[in-house]
N, C-alpha and C positions, 0 to 999 in steps of 0.2 A: 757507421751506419746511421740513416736517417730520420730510427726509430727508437725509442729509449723504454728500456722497461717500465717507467713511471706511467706512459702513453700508453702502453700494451696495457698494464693493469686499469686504466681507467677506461680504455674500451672495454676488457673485459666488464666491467661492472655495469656497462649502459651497452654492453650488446651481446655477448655470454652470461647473464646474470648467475646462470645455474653451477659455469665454474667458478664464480665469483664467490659467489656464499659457498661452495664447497672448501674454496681455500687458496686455490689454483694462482698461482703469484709467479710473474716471472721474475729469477733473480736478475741476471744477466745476458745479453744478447749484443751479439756482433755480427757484423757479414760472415762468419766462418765458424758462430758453437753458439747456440742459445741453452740457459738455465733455465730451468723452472722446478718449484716447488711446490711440494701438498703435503699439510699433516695431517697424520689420521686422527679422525674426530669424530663426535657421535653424527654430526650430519653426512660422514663422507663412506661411514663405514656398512659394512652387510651382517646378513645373521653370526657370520663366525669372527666376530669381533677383528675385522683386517681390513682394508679401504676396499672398497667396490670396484669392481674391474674397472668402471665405465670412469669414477675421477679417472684414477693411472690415465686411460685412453685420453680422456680428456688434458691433463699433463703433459703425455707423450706428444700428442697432435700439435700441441700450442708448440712446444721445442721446435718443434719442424717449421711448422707454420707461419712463426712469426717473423721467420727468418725470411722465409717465400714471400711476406706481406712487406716486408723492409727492402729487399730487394730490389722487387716488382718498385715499391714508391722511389729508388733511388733511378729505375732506368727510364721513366719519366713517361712509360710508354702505358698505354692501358693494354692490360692485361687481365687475362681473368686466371683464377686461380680454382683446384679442385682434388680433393682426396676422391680417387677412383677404387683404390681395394689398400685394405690394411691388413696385416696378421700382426698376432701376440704368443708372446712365450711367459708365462709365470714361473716362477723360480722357487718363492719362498712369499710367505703369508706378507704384506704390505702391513706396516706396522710401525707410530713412531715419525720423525720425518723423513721423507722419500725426494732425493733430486732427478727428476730426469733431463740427460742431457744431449743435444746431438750436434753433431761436429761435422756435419755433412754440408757447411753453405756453398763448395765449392763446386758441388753439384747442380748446386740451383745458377749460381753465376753462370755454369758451362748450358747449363739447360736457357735458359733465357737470351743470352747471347746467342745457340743459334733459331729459337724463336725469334727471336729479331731479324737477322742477316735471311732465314729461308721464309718468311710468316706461315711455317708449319708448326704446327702444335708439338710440344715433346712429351715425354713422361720420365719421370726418375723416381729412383725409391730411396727413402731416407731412415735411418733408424736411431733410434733415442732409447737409450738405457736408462734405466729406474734402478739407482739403489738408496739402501736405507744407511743411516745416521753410522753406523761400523762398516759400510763401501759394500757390503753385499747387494750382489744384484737380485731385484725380487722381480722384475720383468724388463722384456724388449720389447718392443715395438717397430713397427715400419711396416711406411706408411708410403703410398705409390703418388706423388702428386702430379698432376697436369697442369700444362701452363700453356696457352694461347693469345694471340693477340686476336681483342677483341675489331669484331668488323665495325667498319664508321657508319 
């Protein structure tokens, strides 16, 4: 892939500031599983001392996304890109560090490819599991993304 976690995290910092200072780090990212991580901390956490729904979301989204973002830059085509609906499931309190990860790029390949070949727009949905530091899952996620080629 022709996106490197090093690039993800300095976009995030000059164009997600808010996951940025939450913590939101990607570890690792390929065409087929991106990492990301968030510790809980007093900027990321709610009244019941556990991370705030909205980092997790935030975490969870990037897993998918950046994969969609790497993709899209390796097929050289312009594309736009869009979360249309998400759902979440919580499990257990976010606490501690938290990896989400998602293993779906091959959906995005299949999705894009036939974006290309019809220039009809697709949708797929992706999901990204959150566990904490002993593999417990504290949430899932997934996320419905669009993909279209943009008109000239």
């Amino acid at each position: 892939m022709s996106i490197t976690a090093s690039q993800l995290n300095k976009f995030l910092l000059f164009k997600l500031p808010s996951a940025w200072i939450c913590g939101v780090r990607v570890k690792k990212i390929d065409s087929h599983s991106c990492e990301v991580g968030v510790k809980h901390r007093w900027i990321n956490q709610n009244p019941f001392n556990s991370m705030y729904f909205a980092v997790q979301a935030m975490s969870a989204e990037l897993s998918t996304g950046a994969m969609v973002i790497g993709q899209i830059r390796e097929s050289g085509k312009k594309i736009s890109m869009l979360v249309a609906q998400n759902k979440a499931t919580f499990t257990k309190k976010a606490t501690g560090k938290i990896t989400f990860v998602c293993n779906d790029g091959q959906l995005i390949t299949d999705a894009l490819q036939l974006t290309i070949e019809t220039g009809e727009g697709q949708t797929f949905w992706m999901k990204s599991i959150g566990t904490n530091e002993e593999g417990v899952v504290v949430s899932t996620f997934e996320f419905e993304w669009t993909v279209r080629l943009k008109s000239k």
